[in-house]
C-alpha positions as CSV (number, residue, x, y, z in Angstrom):
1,X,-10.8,14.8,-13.3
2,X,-12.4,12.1,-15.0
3,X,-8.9,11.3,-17.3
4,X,-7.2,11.8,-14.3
5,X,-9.1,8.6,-12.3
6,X,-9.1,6.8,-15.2
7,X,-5.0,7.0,-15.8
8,X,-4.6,6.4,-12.0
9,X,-7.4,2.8,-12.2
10,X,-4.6,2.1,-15.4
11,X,-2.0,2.5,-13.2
12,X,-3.9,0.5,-10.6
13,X,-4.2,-2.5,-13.1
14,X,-0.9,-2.5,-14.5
15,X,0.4,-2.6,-10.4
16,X,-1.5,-6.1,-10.9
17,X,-0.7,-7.4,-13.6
18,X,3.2,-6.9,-13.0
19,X,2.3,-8.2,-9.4
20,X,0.6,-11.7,-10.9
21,X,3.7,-11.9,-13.1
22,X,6.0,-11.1,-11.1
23,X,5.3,-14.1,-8.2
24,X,4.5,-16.7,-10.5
25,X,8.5,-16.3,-11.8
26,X,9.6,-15.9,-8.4
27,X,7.0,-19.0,-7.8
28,X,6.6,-17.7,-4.0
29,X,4.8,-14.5,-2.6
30,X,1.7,-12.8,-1.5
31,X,-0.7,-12.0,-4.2
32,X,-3.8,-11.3,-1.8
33,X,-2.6,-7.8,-0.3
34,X,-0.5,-6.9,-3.1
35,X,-4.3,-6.8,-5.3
36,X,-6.1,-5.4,-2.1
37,X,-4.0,-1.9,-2.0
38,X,-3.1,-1.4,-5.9
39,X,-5.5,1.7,-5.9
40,X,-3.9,3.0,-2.6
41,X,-0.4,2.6,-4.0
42,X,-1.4,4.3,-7.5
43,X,-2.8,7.0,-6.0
44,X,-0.1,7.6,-3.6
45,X,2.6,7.3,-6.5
46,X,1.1,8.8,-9.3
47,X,-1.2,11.6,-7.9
48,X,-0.9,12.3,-3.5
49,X,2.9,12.3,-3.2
50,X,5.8,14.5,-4.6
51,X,9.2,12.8,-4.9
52,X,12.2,12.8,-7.7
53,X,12.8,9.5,-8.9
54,X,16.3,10.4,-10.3
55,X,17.3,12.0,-6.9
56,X,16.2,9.4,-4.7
57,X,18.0,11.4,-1.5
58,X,15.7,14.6,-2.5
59,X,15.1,16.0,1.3
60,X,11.7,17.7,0.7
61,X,10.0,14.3,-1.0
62,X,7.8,13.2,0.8
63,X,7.8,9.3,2.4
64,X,6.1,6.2,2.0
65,X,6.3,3.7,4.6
66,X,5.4,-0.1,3.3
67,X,4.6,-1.3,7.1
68,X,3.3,-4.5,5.5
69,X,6.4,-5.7,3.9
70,X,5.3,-9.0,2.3
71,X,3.2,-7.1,-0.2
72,X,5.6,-5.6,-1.5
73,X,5.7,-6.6,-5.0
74,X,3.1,-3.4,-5.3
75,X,5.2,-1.4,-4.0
76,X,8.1,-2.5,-6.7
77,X,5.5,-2.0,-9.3
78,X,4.9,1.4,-8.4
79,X,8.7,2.2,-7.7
80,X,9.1,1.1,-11.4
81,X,6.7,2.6,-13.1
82,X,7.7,5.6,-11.3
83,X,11.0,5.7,-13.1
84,X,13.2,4.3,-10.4
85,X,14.6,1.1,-11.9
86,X,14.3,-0.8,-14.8
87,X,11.1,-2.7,-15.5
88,X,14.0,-6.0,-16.3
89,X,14.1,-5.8,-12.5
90,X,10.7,-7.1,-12.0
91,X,11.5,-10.4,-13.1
92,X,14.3,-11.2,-10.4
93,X,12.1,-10.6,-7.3
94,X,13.0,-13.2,-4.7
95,X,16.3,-14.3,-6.7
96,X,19.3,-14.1,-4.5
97,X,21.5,-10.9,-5.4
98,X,18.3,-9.0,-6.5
99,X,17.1,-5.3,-5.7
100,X,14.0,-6.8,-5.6
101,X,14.0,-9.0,-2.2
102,X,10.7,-10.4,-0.5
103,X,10.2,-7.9,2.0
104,X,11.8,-4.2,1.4
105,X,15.1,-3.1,2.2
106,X,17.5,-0.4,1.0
107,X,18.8,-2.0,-1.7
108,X,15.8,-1.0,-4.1
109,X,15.7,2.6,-5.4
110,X,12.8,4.5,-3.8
111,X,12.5,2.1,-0.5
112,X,12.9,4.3,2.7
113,X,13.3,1.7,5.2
114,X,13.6,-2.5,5.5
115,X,9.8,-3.8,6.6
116,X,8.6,-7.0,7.0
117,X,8.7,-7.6,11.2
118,X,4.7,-6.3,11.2
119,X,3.8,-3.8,13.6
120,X,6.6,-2.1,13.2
121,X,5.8,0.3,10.7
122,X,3.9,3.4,12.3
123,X,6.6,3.7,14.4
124,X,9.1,4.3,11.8
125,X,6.9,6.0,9.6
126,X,6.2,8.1,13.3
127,X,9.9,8.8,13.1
128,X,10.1,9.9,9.9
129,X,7.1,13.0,10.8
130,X,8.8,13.6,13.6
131,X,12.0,14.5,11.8
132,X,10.7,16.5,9.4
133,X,9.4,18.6,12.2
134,X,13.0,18.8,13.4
135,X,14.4,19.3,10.1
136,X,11.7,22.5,9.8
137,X,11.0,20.6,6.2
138,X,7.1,20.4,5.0
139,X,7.0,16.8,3.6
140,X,4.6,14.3,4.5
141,X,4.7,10.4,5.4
142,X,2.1,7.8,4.0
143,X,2.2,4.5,6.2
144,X,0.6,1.4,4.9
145,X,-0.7,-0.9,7.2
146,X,-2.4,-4.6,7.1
147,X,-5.4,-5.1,9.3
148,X,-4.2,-8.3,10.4
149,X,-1.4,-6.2,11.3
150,X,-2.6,-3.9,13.5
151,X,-3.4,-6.4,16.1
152,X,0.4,-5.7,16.9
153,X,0.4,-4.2,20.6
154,X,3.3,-1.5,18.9
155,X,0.8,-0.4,16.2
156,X,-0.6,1.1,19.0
157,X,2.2,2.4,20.9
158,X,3.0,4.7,17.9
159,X,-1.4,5.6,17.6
160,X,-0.8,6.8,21.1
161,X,2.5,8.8,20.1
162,X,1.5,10.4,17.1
163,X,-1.7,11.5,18.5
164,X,0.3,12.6,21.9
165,X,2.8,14.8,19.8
166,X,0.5,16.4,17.1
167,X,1.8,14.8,14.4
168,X,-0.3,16.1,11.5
169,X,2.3,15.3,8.5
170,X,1.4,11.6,9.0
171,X,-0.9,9.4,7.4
172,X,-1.5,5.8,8.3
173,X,-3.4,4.2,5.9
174,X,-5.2,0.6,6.5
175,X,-5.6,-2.0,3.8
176,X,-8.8,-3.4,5.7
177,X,-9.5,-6.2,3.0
178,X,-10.4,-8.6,6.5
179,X,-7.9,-11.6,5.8
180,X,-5.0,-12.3,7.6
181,X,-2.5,-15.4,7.1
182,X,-4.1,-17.6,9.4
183,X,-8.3,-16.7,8.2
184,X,-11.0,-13.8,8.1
185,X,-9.4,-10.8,10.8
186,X,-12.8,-11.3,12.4
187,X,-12.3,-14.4,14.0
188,X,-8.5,-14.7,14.5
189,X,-8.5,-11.0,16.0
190,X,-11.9,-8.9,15.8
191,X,-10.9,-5.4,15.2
192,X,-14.5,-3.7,15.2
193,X,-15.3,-0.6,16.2
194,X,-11.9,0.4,14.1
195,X,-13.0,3.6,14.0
196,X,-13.8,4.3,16.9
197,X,-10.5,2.6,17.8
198,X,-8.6,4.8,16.2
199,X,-11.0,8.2,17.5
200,X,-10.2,6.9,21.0
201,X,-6.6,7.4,20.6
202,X,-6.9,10.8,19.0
203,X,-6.7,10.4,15.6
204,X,-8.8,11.9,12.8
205,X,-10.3,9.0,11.0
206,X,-11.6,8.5,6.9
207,X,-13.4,5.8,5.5
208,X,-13.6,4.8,1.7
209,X,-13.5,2.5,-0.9
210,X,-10.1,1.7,-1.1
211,X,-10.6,0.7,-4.7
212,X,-12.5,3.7,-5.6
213,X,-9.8,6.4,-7.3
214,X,-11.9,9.5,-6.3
215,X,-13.2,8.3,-3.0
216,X,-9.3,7.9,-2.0
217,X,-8.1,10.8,-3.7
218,X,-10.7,13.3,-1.9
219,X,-9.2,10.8,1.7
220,X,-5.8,12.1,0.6
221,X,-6.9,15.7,0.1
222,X,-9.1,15.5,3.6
223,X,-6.4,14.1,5.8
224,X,-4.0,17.4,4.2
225,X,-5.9,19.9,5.9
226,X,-5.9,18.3,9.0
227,X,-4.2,20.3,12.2
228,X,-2.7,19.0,14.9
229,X,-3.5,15.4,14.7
230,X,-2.1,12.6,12.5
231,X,-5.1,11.1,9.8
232,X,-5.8,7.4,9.5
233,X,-7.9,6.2,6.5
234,X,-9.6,2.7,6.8
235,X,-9.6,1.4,3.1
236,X,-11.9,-1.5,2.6
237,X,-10.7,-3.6,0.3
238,X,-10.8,-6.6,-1.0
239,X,-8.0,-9.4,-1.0
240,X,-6.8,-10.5,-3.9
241,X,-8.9,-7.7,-5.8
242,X,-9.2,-8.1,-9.8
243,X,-8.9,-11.7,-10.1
244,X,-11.6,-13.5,-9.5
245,X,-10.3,-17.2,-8.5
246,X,-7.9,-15.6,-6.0
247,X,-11.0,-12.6,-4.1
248,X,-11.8,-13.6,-0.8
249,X,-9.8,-16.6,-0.8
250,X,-7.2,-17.1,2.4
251,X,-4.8,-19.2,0.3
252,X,-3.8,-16.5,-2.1
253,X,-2.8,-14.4,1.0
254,X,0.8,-16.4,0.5
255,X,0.6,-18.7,-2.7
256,X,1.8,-17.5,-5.8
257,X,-0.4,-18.5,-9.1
258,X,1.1,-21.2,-10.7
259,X,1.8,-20.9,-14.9
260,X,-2.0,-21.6,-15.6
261,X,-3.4,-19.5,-13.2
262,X,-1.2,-16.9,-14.1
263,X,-2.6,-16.9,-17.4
264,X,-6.3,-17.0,-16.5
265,X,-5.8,-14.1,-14.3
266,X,-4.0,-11.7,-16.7
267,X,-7.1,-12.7,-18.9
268,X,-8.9,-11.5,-16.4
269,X,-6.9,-8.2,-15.8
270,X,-6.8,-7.6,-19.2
271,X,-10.3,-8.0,-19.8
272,X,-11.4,-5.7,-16.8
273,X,-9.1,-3.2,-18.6
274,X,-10.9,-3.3,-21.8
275,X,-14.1,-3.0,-20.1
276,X,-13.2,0.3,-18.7
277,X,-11.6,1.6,-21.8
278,X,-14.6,1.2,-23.2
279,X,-16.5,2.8,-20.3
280,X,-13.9,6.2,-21.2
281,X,-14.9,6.4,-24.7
């Protein structure tokens, strides 16, 4: 088990280190929630979900839903690690003609649906459950949400649908890392009690450490066994996790690092890697 976390925080720290090199190329992008969820996304890739990168179309995979489309270049980390492109693909995010656009869509290998309109995404994701209840197929859907997103009336719309129709193949998960474009969630849009917010519209509700590998992998194995109701887990995070210039800082929510602050923070990244080698041996 121990190996096991410690190959998935790898994976968690290589997700940000292609995500800091990857915006300050494209020189535009969201670097704050891309760090916050890089231990959600590695677990979900690399441990939580089955899939078959070389048949993308594979109708018992199960589905992951990137509701908050702007951090995507996580997501295309993930999706390349996972074997579904070429790692040259990194370096054209944001270039005209590339799979690798600033919000999902289609185009890229291992993306289920465009996102980037927030508050949309629990309603697709919704969707997807719903059909593989039609389709009589036993996959699950993962849905990752923003906290500044769910202030979106349709967030809730879907809460109060999946919870009316039993749908116990989903799982929302929120990156609650408290920053939103315009400041701290707090003040812009106070979303305390969350659980209880989410309780209220019938949903079976986790907390963790949303950069703690075995506090979101036992989430993962909770929210499985759960009948009859759809699981949210409320990750707390913290935006622009791993480097330290950019942590709790509203600017990097949407400013990419420029050359030299690039540089400092895969210093950084690096470093924290070779302090937790060193904790393995």
């Amino acid at each position: 088990m121990k190996r096991e976390i410690k190959e998935l925080q790898t994976k968690a720290n290589q997700i940000r280190k292609n995500v800091i090199e990857m915006l300050s190329e494209a020189k535009s992008g969201h670097p704050g929630g891309s760090l916050s969820s890089a231990e959600i996304i590695s677990c979900l890739f690399f441990k939580v979900m089955r899939f078959k990168s070389k048949d993308i179309l594979w109708p018992y995979r199960d589905r992951f839903h990137l509701s908050k489309g702007h951090c995507c270049p996580a997501l295309y980390s993930a999706l390349c690690l996972s074997g579904y492109f070429a790692p040259e693909a990194l370096k054209t995010l944001r270039k005209t003609g590339s799979i690798l656009q600033g919000h999902p869509d289609r185009r890229t290998p291992g993306v289920e649906m465009a996102s980037g309109s927030l508050g949309q995404g629990l309603s697709i994701a919704l969707g997807m459950a719903l059909s593989a209840r039609l389709d009589k197929r036993d996959y699950r859907v993962y849905c990752l949400m923003g906290d500044g997103e769910i202030q979106e009336g349709n967030i809730w719309e879907a809460a109060m649908a999946a919870a009316h129709f039993r749908v116990d193949n989903l799982c929302a998960v929120v990156d609650y890392n408290r920053f939103q474009i315009d400041g701290r969630t707090e003040e812009i849009m106070n979303l305390e009690p969350l659980m209880n917010k989410w309780e209220s519209f019938g949903w079976h509700v986790i907390q963790c450490d949303g950069h703690n590998i075995e506090e979101l992998l036992e989430s993962f194995d909770e929210a499985k066994t759960v009948k009859m109701k759809p699981t949210v887990i409320i990750a707390h995070t913290v935006k622009g996790k791993g480097v330290s210039f950019m942590e709790h800082v509203v600017d990097f929510h949407g400013r990419a690092p420029t050359e030299e602050e690039k540089d400092i923070a895969l210093a950084e990244l690096i470093e924290i890697e070779r302090i937790e080698e060193k904790k393995g041996d």
